[in-house]
Backbone as CSV, one residue per row, in Angstrom:
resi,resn,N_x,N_y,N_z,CA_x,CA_y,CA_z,C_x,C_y,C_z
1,UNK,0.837,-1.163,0.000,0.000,0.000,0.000,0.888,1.234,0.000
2,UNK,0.377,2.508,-1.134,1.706,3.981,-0.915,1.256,4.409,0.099
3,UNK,2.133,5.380,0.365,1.470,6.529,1.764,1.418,7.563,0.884
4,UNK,0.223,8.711,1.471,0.297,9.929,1.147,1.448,10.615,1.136
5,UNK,1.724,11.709,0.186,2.638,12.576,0.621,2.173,14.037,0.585
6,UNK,0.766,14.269,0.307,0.259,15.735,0.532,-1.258,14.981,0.087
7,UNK,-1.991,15.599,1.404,-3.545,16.038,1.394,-3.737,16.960,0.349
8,UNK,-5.343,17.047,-0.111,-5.446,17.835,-0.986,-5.886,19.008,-0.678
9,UNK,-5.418,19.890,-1.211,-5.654,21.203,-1.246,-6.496,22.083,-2.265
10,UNK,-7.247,23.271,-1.754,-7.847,24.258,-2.643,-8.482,23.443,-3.313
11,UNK,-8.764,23.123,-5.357,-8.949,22.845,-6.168,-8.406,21.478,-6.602
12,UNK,-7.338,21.308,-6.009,-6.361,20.250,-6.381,-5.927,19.419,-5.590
13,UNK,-5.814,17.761,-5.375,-5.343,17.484,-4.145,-4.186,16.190,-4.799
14,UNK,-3.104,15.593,-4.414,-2.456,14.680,-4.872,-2.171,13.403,-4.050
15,UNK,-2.680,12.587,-4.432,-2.159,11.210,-3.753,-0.791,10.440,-4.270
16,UNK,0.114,10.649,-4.444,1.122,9.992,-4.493,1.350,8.975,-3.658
17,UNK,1.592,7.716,-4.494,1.606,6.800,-3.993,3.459,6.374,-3.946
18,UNK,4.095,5.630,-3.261,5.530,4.995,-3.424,5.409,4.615,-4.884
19,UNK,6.741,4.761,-5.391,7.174,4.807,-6.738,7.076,2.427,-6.869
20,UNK,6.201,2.273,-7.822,6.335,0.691,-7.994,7.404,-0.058,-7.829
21,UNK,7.743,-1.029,-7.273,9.120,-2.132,-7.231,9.497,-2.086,-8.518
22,UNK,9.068,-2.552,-9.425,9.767,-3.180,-10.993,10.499,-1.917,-11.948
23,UNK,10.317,-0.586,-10.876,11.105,0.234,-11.604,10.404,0.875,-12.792
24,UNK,9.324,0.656,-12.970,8.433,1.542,-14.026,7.886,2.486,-13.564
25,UNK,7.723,3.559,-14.766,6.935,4.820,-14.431,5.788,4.298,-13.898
26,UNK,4.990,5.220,-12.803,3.635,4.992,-12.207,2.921,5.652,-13.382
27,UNK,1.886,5.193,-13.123,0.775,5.693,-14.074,-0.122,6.671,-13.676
28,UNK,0.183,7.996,-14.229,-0.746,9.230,-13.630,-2.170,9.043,-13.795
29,UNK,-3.129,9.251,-13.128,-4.638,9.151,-13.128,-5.124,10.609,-12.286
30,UNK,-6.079,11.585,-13.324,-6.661,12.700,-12.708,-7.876,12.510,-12.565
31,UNK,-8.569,12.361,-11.003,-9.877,12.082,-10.696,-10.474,14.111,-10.818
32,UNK,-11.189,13.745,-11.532,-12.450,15.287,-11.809,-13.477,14.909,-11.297
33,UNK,-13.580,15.615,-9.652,-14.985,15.364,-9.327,-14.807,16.452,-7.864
34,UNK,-16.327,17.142,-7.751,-16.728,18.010,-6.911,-16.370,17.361,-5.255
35,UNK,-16.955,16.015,-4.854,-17.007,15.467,-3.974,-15.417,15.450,-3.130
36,UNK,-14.906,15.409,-2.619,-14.236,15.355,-1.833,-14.148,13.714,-1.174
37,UNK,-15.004,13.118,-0.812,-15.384,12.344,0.237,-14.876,11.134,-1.504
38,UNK,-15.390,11.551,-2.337,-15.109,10.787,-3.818,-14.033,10.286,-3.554
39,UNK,-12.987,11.542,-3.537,-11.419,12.006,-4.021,-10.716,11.031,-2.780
40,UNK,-11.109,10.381,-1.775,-10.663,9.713,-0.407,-11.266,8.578,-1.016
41,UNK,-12.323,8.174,-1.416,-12.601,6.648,-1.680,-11.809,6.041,-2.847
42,UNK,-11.609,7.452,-3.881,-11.107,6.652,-4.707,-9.372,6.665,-4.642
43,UNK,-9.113,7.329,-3.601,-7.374,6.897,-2.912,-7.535,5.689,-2.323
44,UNK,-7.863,5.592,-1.564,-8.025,4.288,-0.670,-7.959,2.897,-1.726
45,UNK,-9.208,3.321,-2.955,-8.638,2.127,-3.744,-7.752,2.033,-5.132
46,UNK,-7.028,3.072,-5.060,-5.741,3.145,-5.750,-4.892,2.666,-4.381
47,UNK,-4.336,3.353,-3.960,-3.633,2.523,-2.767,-3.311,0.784,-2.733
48,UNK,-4.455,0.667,-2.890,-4.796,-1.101,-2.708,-4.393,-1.811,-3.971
49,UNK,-3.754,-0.586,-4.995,-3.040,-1.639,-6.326,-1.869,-1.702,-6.357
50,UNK,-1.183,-1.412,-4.939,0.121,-1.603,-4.931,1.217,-0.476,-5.236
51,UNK,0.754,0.740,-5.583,1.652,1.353,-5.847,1.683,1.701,-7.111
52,UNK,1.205,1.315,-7.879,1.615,1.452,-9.450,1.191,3.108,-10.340
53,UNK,0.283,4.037,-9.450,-0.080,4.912,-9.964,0.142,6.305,-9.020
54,UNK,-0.556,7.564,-9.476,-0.609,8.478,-8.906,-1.855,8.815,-9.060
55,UNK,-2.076,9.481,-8.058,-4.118,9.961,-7.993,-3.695,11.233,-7.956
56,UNK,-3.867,12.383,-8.545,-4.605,13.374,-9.075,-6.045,14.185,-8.258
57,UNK,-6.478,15.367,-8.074,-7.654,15.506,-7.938,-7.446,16.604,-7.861
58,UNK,-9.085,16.742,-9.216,-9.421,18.328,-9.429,-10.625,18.787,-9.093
59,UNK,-10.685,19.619,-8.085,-12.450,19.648,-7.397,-13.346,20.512,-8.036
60,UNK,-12.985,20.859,-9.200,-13.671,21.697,-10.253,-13.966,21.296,-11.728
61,UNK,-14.612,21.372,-12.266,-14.600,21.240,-14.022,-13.341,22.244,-14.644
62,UNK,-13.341,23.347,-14.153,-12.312,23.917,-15.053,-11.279,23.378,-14.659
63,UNK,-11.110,23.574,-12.880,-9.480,22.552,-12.703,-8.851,21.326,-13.571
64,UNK,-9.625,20.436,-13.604,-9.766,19.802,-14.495,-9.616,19.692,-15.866
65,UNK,-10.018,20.792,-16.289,-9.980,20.929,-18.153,-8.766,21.643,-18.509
66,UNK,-8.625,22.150,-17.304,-6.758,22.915,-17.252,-5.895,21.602,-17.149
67,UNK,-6.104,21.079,-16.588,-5.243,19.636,-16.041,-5.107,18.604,-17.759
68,UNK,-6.684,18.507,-18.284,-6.440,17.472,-19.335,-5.274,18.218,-20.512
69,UNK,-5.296,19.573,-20.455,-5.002,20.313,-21.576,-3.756,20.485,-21.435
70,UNK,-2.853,20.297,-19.701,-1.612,19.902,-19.875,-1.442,19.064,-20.430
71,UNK,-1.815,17.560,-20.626,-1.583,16.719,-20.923,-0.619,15.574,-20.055
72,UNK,-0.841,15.968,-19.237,0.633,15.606,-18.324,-0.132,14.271,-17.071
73,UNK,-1.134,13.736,-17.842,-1.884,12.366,-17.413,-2.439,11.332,-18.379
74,UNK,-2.008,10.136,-17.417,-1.990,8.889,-18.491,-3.701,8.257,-18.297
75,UNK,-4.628,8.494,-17.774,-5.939,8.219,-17.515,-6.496,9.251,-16.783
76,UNK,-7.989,9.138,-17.141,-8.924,10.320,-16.304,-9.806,9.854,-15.611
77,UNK,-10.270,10.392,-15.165,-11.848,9.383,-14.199,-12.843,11.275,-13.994
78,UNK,-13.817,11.570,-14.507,-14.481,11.815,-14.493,-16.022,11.737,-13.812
79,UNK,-16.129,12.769,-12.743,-17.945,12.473,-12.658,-18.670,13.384,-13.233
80,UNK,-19.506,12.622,-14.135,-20.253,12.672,-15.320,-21.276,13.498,-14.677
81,UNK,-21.898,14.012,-13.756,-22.425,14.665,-13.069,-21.732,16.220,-12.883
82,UNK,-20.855,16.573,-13.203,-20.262,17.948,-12.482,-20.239,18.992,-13.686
């Protein structure tokens, strides 16, 4: 399981997880969603894959649409609601 290394903040919050054993890049993932309480469930089960990624979180639609337009993430997770 990673540990946190920063709660989220403002608009934006990051779960960094420990960098994977096998020496591969983690796989960035930006969760877009208003909820908060979301942005904690869906750490908890990133966490539980071992390490292999980074969680992301944008508590806004625009945060978010700023975020995809870096480009600087390998998956999105979206609530289709916001």
């Amino acid at each position: 399981m990673g540990t946190a290394t920063r709660p989220p903040d403002g608009d934006r919050g990051r779960e960094a997880l420990s960098p994977p054993q096998d020496g591969h890049k983690p796989i960035r993932v930006l969760l877009i969603d208003d909820d908060q309480d979301d942005f904690f469930l869906t750490r908890e089960l990133v966490s539980d894959l071992g390490g292999r990624y980074t969680l992301d979180w944008a508590a806004t639609y625009e945060a978010g649409l700023e975020a995809i337009c870096m480009q600087t993430h390998d998956a999105y997770l979206l609530d289709y609601r916001l």
